[in-house]
C-alpha positions, 0 to 999 in steps of 0.5 A: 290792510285791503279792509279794517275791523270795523263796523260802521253805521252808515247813513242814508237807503240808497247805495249812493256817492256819498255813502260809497265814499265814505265806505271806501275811505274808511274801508270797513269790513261790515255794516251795521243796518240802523232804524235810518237805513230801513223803510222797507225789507225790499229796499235794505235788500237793494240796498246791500246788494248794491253795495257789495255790488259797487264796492266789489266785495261781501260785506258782514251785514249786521242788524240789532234783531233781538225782538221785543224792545230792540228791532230795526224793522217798522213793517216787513218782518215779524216783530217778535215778544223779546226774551223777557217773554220767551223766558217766562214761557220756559220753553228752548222750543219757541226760542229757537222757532224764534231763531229760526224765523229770524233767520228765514226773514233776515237772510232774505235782505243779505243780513249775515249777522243778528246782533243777538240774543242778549244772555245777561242774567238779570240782577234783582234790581231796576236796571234801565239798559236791559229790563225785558231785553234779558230772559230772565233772573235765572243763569240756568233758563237764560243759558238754555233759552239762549243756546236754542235761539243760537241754534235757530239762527245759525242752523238756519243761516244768519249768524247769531251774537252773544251779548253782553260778556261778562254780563250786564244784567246787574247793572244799575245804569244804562251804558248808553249813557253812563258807564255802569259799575258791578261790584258782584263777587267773583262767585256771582259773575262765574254764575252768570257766564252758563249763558256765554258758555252754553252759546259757545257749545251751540257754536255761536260765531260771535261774542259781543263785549260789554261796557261795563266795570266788574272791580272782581275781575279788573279796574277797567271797563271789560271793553278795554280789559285785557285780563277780560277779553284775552284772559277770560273769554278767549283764554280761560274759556277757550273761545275761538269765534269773533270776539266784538266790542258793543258800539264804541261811541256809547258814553260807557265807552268814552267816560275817559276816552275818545272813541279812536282811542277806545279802539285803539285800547279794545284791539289792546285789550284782544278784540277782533272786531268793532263798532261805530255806529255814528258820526262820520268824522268819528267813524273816519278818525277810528279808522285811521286809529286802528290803521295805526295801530295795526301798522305795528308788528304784533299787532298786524299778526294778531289781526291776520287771525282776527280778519280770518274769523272776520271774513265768516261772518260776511257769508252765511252760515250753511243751514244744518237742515231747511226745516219748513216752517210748521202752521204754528209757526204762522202766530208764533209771535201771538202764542209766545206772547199769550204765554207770556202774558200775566196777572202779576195782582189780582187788585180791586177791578177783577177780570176779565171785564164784563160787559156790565162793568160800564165802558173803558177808558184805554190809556195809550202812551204818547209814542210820538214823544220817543219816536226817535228812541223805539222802533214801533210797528207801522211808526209811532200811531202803529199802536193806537191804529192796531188797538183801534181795529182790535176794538171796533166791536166794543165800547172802549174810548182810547186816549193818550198819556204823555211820554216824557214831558210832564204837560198840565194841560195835557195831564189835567185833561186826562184826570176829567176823562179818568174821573168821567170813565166807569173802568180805566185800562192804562197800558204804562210804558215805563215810568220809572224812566219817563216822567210823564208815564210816571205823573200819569200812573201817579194820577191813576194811584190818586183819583181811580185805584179801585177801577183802574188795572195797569198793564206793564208794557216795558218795565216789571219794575213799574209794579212798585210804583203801582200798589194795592188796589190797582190791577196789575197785568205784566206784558212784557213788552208793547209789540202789536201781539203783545198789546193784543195778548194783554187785551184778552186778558182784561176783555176775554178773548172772544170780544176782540175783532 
């Protein structure tokens, strides 16, 4: 084959020797843009066009462009409240305005395919893999939000990807590091397909699976489940579009295999198209993988039709109308986020704040600690500078909390500046997951109840960790907008700069 089905995460900004043999060598048909590719919007553009360039065709160019938790880009684009926030505002109308500028930005830098919108239905419990990244509890409103967001991609020319089949949303794990087991009745998991198929009738291109057991409907991971990717989803439910596997190096795909064989088994299994997102050597050793197993007869004719839908996806998809963008689309990001925004208790400390409340102590996480796992807007002190420009008129005093690390030192600092503060505003990012947001928050319960309001930034779960008398905010999410649209909740919006 003059191209294989994959995509590869390729390393380094520059179209350069290295990075073109590689490409040659394994022969795959896209990329996928990773936060180690990107430094500025003008630069991803040079460098897709020099590839396509110099290896002498179009490439499926993809990015994980969700908005909110998952984006790529530390400037240059709109980092938008992701579905989480969008569900809460109820409304297909901002999510496909969302789509819609999506697609204007990413199109610009030659990105053919957003890897989203994620259409898992969120279960009832924790679940650290999807959280904010889903739209919500309910089958219904993440079926609607999501068509819209479809739509507002793909009719503006970028293609769109629904994530995660059958649906991830009850898992109690993160597949990135362990392979999650639903055990939800077969009534259940046909509820959370609404969202699937109603992506399918807004024409979504691409389908991306899931590393995830579902014992109702077979023993194997839906990666590698033939009843799954070829019975249900392109059988039963009739689709005719690219069918991706989520990236196969993830250790919900490796549990019990190597990532050659795990490609080996997801073309089994029905899949069109697969990913690697890292490690060259790995990349290179599932290329010559699927080589092998498309040297045979049937499966060589099953993947005429799959690089058919493949070669789509590397050119835009024709924008259904060129809809200009409308004056409020320009703080589209800010309106989503202000709607989004919640009191989820109304504790001790009442807000607004006024002025007469004394000076706040701002608590800001320690991005620093998990620079190499969140994109934050302008790196890791983006946050902390954008808070400070907003607050240049007011008394507040801004300080860190550590992230993962539990720090004495660190933590015993923090408790004198606690117990020295009238008012403490704690901006939590997750401390069910990382300890040292978790022994701060704790601190807060002990030492400050009754003066402190905690705003939730990635994690509505963390309410539980965070009882009566303390004040509860639900952002959902930490992007710039979001830390704003929070912050005139607790100040009034008219004391912002």
């Amino acid at each position: 084959m003059r191209v294989l089905p994959l995509i590869l995460g390729v390393y380094g900004r520059k179209a350069d020797r290295p990075m073109l043999a590689h490409l040659r060598k394994t022969k795959p048909a896209g990329i996928l843009l990773l936060s180690r590719n990107i430094e500025s919007a003008a630069q991803v553009r040079a460098l897709v066009e020099d590839l396509q360039q110099r290896l002498g065709r179009r490439l499926v160019v993809s990015v994980d462009h969700e908005g909110g938790w998952v984006v790529r880009f530390k400037k240059g684009l709109t980092a938008f409240p992701g579905n989480a926030a969008l569900g809460r505002t109820g409304d297909p109308a901002l999510a496909r305005a969302v789509g819609r500028r999506m697609a204007k930005e990413l199109r610009t830098l030659g990105v053919t395919l957003n890897l989203a919108p994620v259409l898992d239905v969120l279960g009832p419990k924790y679940n650290p893999g999807i959280l904010i990244r889903s739209f919500g509890q309910d089958a219904a409103l993440c079926a609607k939000m999501g068509a819209a967001f479809v739509e507002g991609l793909q009719g503006n020319g970028v293609w769109a990807c629904a994530k995660h089949f059958p649906g991830k949303g009850a898992a109690r794990k993160d597949a990135h590091y362990a392979l999650p087991v639903i055990r939800s009745p077969r009534a259940q998991i046909e509820r959370d397909l609404k969202p699937f198929k109603a992506a399918m009738r807004a024409g979504v291109s691409c389908v991306m699976s899931s590393h995830v057991v579902m014992p109702a409907l077979d023993s194997q991971p839906a990666t590698f489940s033939e009843p799954v990717i070829r019975g249900l989803l392109r059988e039963q439910m009739d689709y005719s579009g690219v069918i991706i596997s989520d990236d196969l190096g993830m250790a919900g795909a490796t549990t019990k295999r190597t990532v050659p064989q795990a490609a080996q088994d997801a073309l089994k299994a029905g899949h069109d198209l697969f990913i690697v997102s890292h490690n060259q050597d790995v990349q290179i050793q599932a290329a010559e993988a699927l080589e092998e197993a498309l040297g045979e007869p049937a499966a060589r004719q099953a993947a005429e039709a799959s690089m058919d839908r493949i070669e789509v996806l590397a050119r835009p998809p024709r924008a259904a109308s060129r809809v200009r963008a409308k004056a409020a689309d320009l703080d589209l990001d800010l309106r989503i986020a202000r709607r989004a925004v919640s009191v989820v208790r109304r504790g001790a400390l009442k807000l607004p704040l006024k002025a007469a409340d004394g000076p706040p102590l701002l608590i800001l996480p320690g991005f620093n600690e998990i620079v190499e796992l969140f994109c934050l807007e302008n790196g890791p002190e983006g946050p902390a500078a954008f808070l400070k420009r907003l607050l240049r008129r007011t008394p507040f005093t801004l300080t860190g909390a550590p992230v993962v690390s539990k720090d004495p030192a660190a933590l015993a600092r923090l408790r004198n500046k606690i117990s020295a503060a009238p008012i403490v505003i704690f901006f939590c990012f997750e401390a069910m997951r990382f300890a040292g947001q978790r022994e701060t928050l704790s601190l807060l319960r002990r030492i400050a109840p009754r003066k402190t309001a905690i705003c939730l930034i990635r994690n509505p779960w963390d309410k539980e960790l965070a009882p009566a008398p303390l004040t509860v905010i639900d952002a959902l999410g930490f992007r710039n907008c979001q830390l704003r649209a929070s912050l005139e909740v607790i100040l009034g919006r008219g004391r912002l700069s």
